[in-house]
Residue frames as qw, qx, qy, qz and C-alpha x, y, z in Angstrom:
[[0.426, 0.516, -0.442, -0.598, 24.30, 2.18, 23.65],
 [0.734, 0.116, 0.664, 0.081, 23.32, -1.07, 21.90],
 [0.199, 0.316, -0.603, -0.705, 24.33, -1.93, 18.40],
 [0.635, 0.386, 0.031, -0.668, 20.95, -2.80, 15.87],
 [0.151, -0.327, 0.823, 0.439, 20.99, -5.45, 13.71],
 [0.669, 0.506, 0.076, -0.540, 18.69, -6.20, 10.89],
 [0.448, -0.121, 0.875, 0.137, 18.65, -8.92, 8.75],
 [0.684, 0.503, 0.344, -0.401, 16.84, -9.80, 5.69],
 [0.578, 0.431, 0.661, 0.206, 16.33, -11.22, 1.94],
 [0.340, 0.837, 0.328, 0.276, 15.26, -7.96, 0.69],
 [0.516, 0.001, -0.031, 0.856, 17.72, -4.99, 0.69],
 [0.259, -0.508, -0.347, -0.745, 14.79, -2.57, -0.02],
 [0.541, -0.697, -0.440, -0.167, 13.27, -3.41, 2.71],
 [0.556, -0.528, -0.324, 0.555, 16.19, -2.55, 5.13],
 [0.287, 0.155, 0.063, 0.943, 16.64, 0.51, 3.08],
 [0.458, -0.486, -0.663, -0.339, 13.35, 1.08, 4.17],
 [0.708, -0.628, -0.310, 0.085, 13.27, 0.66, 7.36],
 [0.657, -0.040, -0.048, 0.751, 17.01, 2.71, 7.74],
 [0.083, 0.488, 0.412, 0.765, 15.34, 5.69, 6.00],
 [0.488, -0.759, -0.395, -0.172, 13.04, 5.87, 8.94],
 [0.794, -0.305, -0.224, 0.475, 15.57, 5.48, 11.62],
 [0.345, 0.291, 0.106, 0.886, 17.60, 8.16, 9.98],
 [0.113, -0.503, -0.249, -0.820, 14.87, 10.43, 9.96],
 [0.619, -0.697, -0.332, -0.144, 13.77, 9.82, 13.64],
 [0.229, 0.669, -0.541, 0.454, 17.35, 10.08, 14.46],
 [0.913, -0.331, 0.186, -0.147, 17.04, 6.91, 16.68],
 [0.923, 0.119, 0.165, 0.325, 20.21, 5.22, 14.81],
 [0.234, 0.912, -0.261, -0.212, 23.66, 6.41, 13.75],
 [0.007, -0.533, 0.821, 0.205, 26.72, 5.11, 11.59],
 [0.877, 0.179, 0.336, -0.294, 24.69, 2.80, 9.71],
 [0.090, 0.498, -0.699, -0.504, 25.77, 0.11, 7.27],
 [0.917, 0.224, 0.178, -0.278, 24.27, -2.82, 4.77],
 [0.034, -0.499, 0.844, 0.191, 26.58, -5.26, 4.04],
 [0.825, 0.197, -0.184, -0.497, 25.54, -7.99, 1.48],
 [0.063, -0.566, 0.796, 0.206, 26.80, -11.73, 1.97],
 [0.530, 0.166, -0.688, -0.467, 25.98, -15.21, 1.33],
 [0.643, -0.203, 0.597, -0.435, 23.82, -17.98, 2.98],
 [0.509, 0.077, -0.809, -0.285, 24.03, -21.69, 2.12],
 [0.714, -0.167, 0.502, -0.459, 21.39, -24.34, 3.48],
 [0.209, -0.152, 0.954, 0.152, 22.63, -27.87, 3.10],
 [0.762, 0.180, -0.188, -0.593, 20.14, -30.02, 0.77],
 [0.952, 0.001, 0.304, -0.028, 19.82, -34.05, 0.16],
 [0.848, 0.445, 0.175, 0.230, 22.58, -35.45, -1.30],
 [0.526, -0.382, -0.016, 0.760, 25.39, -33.09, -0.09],
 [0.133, 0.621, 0.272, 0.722, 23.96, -30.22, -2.65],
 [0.346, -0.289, -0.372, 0.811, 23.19, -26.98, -1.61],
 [0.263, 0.830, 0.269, 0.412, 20.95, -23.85, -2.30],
 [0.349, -0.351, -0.179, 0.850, 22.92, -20.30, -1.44],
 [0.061, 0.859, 0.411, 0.299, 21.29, -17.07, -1.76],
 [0.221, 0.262, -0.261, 0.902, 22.07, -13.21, -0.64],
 [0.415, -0.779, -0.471, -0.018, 20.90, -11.92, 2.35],
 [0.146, 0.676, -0.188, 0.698, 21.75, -8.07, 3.56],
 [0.550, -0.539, -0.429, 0.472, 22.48, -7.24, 7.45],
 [0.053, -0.878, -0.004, -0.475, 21.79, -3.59, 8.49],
 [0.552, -0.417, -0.458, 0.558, 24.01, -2.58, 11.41],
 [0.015, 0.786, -0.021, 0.618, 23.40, 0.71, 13.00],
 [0.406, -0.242, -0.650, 0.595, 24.06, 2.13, 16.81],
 [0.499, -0.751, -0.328, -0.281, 21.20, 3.34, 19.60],
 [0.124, 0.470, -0.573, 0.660, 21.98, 4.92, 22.44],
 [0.605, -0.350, 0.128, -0.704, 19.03, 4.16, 23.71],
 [0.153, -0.189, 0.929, -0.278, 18.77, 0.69, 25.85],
 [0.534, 0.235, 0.792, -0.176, 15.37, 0.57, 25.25],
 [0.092, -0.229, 0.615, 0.749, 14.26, 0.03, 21.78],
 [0.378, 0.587, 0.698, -0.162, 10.43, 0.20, 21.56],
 [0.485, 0.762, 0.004, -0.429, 10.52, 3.22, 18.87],
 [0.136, 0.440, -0.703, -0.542, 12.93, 1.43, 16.97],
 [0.184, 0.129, 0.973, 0.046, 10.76, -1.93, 17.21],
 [0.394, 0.638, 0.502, -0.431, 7.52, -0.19, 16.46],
 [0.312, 0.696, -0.411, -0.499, 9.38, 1.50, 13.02],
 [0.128, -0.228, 0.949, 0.174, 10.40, -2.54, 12.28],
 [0.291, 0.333, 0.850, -0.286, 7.18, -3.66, 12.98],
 [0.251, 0.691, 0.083, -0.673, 5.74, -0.98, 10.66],
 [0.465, 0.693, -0.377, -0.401, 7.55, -1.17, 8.01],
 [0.314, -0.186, 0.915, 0.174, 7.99, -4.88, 7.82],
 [0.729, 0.370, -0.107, -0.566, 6.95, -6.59, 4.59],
 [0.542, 0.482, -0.664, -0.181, 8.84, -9.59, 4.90],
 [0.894, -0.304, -0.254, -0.211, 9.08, -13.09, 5.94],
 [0.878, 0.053, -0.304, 0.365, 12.66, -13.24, 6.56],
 [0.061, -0.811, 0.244, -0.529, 13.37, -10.51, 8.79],
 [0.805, -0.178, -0.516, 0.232, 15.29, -10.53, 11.61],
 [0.090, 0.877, -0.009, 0.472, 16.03, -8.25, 14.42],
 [0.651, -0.631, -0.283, 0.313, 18.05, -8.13, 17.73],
 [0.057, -0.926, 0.227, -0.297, 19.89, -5.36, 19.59],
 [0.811, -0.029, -0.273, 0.517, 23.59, -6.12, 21.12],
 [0.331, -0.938, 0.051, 0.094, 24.74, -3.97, 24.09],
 [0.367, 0.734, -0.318, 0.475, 28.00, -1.65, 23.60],
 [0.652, -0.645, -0.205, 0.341, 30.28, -1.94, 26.56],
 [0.475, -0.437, -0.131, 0.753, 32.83, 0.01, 25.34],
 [0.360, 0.828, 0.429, 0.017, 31.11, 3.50, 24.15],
 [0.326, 0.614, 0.404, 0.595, 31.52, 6.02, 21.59],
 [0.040, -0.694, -0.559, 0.452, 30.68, 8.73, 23.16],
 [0.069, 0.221, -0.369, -0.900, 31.32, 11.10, 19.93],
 [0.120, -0.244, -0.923, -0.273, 29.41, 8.31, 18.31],
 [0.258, -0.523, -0.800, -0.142, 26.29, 8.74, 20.67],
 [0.097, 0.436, 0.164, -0.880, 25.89, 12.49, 20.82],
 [0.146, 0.178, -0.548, -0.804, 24.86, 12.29, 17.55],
 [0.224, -0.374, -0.866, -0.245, 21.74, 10.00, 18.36],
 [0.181, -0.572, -0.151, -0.786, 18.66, 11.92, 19.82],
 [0.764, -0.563, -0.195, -0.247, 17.98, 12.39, 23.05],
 [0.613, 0.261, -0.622, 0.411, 21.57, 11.67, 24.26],
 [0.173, 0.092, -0.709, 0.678, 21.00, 12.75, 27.75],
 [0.722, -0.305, -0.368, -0.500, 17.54, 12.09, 28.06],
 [0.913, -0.384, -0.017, -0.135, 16.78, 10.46, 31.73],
 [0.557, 0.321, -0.532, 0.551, 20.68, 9.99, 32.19],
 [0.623, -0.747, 0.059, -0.222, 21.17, 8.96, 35.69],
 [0.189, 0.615, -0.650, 0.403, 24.94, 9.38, 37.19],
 [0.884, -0.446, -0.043, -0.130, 25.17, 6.60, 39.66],
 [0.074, 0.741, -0.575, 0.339, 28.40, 6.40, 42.00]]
């Protein structure tokens, strides 16, 4: 399992792009959590802005149908995407994503 992460400016857009996910049943136990970013300016000022982070969890290691649904449905400049491997799993958690034993190889 790897946990998802999504980034961005636009909240739409990860709803967006979640919507999909959902509905391919690639992703489960999403959330969007909204917080702040500050980038230093001249003169010790600042500018801060909101920016949203999707987290969701894959069972899947590899993540070309989730990157091809990103890639799709990106309309922005500030996206951001990477995947973070689970060591310790869920395994309630990641029945619920499709495909759970798909290609599962038992190795001893």
């Amino acid at each position: 399992m790897v946990q998802v992460v999504l980034q961005d400016r636009s909240v739409k857009n990860l709803e967006q792009i979640l919507s999909r996910l959902l509905n391919n049943q690639l992703v489960t136990s999403p959330t969007i959590v909204e917080s702040q970013r500050y980038q230093p300016l001249k003169g010790g000022h600042f500018l801060k802005y909101k920016y949203y982070q999707l987290t969701a969890i894959s069972r899947s290691i590899h993540s070309k149908e989730i990157l091809d649904i990103v890639e799709e449905l990106k309309n922005s400049n500030s996206l951001e995407f990477y995947t973070v491997p689970i060591v310790d799993m869920n395994w309630n958690q990641a029945s619920n994503v499709k495909g759970y034993f798909d290609n599962v190889k038992m190795v001893s």
